[in-house]
ROGUGU-534768 format. One record per residue (C-alpha): residue in three letters; residue number from 1; y, z, x. Coordinates in nm, 4 decimals. Each point is the difference from the previous one (the first is absolute). Example, Ala and Ser with C-alpha at 12.3 -4.5 7.8 and 13.67 -1.06 7.14 Angstrom:
! residues 2
+------+------+----------+----------+----------+
| resn | resi |       yy |       zz |       xx |
+------+------+----------+----------+----------+
|  ALA |    1 |  -0.4500 |   0.7800 |   1.2300 |
|  SER |    2 |   0.3440 |  -0.0660 |   0.1370 |
+------+------+----------+----------+----------+
! end
This chain:
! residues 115
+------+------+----------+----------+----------+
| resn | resi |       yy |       zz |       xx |
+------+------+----------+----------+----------+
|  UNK |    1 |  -1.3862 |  -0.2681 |   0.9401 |
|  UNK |    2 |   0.1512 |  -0.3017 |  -0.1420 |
|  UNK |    3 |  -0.1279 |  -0.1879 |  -0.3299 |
|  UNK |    4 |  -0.2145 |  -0.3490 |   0.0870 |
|  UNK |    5 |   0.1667 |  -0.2842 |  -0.1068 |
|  UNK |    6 |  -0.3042 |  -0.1023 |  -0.1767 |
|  UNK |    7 |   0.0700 |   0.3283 |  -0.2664 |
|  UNK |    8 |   0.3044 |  -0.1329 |  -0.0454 |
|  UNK |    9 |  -0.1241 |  -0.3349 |  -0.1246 |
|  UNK |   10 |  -0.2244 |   0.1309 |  -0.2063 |
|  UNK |   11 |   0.2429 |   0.1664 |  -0.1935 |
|  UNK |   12 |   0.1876 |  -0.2888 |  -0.0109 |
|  UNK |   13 |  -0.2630 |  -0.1939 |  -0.1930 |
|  UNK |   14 |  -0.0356 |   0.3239 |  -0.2455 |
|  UNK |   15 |   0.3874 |   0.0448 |  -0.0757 |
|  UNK |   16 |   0.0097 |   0.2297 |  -0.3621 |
|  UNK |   17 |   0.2431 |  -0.2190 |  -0.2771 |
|  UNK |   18 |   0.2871 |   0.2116 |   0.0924 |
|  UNK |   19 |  -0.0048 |  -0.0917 |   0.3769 |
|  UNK |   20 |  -0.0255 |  -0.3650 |  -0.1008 |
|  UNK |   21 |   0.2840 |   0.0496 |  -0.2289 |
|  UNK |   22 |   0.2262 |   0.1424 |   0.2802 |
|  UNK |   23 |  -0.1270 |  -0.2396 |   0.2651 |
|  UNK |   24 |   0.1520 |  -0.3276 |  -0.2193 |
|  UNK |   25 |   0.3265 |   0.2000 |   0.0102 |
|  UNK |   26 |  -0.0339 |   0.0698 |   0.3992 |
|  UNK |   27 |  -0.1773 |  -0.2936 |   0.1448 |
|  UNK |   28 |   0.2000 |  -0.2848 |   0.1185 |
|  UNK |   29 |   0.3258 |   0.1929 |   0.1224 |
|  UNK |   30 |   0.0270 |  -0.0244 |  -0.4195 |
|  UNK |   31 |   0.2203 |   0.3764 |  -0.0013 |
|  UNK |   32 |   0.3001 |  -0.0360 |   0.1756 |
|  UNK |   33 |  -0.1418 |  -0.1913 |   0.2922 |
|  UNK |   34 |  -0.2229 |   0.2639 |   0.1255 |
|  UNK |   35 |  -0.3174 |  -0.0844 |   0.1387 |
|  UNK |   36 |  -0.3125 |   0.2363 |  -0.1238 |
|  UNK |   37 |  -0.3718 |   0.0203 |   0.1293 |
|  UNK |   38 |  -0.2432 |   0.1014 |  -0.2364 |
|  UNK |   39 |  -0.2732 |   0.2344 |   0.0949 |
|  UNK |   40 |   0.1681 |   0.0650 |   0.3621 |
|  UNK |   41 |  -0.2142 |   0.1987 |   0.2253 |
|  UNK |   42 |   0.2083 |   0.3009 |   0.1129 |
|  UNK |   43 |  -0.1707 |   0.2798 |   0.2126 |
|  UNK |   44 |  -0.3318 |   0.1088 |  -0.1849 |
|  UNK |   45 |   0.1504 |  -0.0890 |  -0.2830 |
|  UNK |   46 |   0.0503 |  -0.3779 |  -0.2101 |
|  UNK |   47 |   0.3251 |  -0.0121 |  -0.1668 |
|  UNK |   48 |   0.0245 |  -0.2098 |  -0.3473 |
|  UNK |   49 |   0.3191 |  -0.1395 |   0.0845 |
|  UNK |   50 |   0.2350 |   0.0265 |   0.2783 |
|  UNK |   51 |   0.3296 |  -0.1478 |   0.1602 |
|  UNK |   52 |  -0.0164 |   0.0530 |   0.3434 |
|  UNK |   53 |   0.3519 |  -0.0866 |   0.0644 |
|  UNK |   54 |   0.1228 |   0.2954 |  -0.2236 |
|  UNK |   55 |  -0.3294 |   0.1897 |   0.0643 |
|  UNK |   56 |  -0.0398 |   0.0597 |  -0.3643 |
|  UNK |   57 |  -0.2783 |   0.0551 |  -0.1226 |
|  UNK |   58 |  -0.1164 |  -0.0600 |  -0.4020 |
|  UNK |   59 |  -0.2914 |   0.1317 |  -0.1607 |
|  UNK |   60 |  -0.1637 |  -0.0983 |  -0.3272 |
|  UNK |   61 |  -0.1274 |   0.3414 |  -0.1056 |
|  UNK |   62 |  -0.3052 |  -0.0015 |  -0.2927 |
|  UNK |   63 |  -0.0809 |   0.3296 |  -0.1827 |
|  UNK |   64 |  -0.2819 |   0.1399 |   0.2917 |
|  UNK |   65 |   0.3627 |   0.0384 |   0.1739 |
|  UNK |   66 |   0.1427 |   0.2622 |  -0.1684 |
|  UNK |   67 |   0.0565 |   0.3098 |   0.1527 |
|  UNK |   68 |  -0.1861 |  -0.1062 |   0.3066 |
|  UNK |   69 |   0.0000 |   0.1902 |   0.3215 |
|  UNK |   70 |  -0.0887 |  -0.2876 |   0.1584 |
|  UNK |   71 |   0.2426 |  -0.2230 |  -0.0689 |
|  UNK |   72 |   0.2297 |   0.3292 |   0.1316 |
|  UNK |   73 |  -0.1109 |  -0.0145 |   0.3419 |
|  UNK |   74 |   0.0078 |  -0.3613 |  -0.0047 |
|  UNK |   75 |   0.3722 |  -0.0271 |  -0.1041 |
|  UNK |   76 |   0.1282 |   0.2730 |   0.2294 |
|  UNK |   77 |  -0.1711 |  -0.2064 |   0.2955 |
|  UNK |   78 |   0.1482 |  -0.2839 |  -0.0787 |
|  UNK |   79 |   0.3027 |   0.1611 |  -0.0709 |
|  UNK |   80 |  -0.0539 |   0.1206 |   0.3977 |
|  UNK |   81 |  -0.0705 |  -0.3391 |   0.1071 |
|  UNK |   82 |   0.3996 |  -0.0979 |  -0.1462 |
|  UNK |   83 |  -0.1640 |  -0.1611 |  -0.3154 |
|  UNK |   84 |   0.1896 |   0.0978 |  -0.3530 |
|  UNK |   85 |  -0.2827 |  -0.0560 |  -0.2685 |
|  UNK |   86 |   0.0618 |  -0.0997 |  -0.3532 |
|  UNK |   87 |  -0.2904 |   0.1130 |  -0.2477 |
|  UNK |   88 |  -0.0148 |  -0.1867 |  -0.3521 |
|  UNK |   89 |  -0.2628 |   0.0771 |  -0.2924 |
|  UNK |   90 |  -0.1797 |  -0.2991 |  -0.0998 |
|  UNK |   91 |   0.1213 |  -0.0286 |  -0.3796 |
|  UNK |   92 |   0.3685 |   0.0613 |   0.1328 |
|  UNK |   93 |  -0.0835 |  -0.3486 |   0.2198 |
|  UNK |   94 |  -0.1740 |  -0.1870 |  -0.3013 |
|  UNK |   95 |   0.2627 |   0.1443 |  -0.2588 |
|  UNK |   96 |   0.2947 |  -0.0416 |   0.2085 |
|  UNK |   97 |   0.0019 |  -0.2418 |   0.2995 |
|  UNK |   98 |   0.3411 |  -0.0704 |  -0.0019 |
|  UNK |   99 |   0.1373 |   0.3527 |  -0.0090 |
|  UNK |  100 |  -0.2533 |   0.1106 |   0.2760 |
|  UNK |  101 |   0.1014 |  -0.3608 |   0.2255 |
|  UNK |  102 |   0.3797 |   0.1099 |  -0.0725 |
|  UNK |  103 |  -0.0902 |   0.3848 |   0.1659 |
|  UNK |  104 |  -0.2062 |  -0.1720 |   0.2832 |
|  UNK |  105 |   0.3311 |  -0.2689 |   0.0676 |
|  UNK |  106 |   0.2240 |   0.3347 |   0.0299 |
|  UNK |  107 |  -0.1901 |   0.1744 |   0.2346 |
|  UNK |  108 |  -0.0371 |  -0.2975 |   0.2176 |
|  UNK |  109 |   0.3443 |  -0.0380 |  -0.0197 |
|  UNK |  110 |   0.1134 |   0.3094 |   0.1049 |
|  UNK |  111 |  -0.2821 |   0.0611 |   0.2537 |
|  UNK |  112 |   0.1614 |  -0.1277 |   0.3673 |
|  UNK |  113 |  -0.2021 |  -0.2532 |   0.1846 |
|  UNK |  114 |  -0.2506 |   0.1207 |   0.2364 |
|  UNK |  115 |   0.0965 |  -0.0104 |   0.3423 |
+------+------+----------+----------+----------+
! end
């Protein structure tokens, strides 16, 4: 079952502080000359962030994330899928953009193009 494009928007519209914060880093081919999508429908699932030329994923985890066996079964089938997904806590993305932009940068860098 794959996620409505209209879910997708919504959250758009309703993106938490954080996810704003790391979407003025990603937007615009700003990091490295990647190009993001924000809240990109993947499967049943939305995806805060992703890089579809690197299939990377990167997720802007709250609290209500922690130790969640949800979030499990959704990384290992994305991880199937040939996505690599990058999880970051909130307050490490409002308390340290640049050091959580600089991780993001390497893996993209070392991640080969998808073919």
């Amino acid at each position: 079952m794959d996620i409505s494009t209209g879910k997708a928007r919504s959250l758009r519209q309703a993106m938490t502080d954080a996810e704003r914060r790391l979407w003025s880093i990603l937007r615009g081919r700003n990091l490295g000359g990647f190009k993001f999508r924000r809240q990109h429908p993947c499967g049943s699932y939305v995806l805060d962030f992703a890089c579809i030329e690197r299939m990377l994923a990167v997720e802007a985890d709250g609290g209500q994330h922690a130790d969640s066996e949800a979030d499990l079964r959704r990384t290992k089938w994305l991880e199937s899928q040939g996505w690599r997904v990058m999880r970051f806590w909130n307050n490490d993305i409002l308390a340290n953009t640049d050091g959580v932009a600089a991780v993001i940068l390497q893996e993209l860098q070392d991640r080969p193009e998808r073919t």
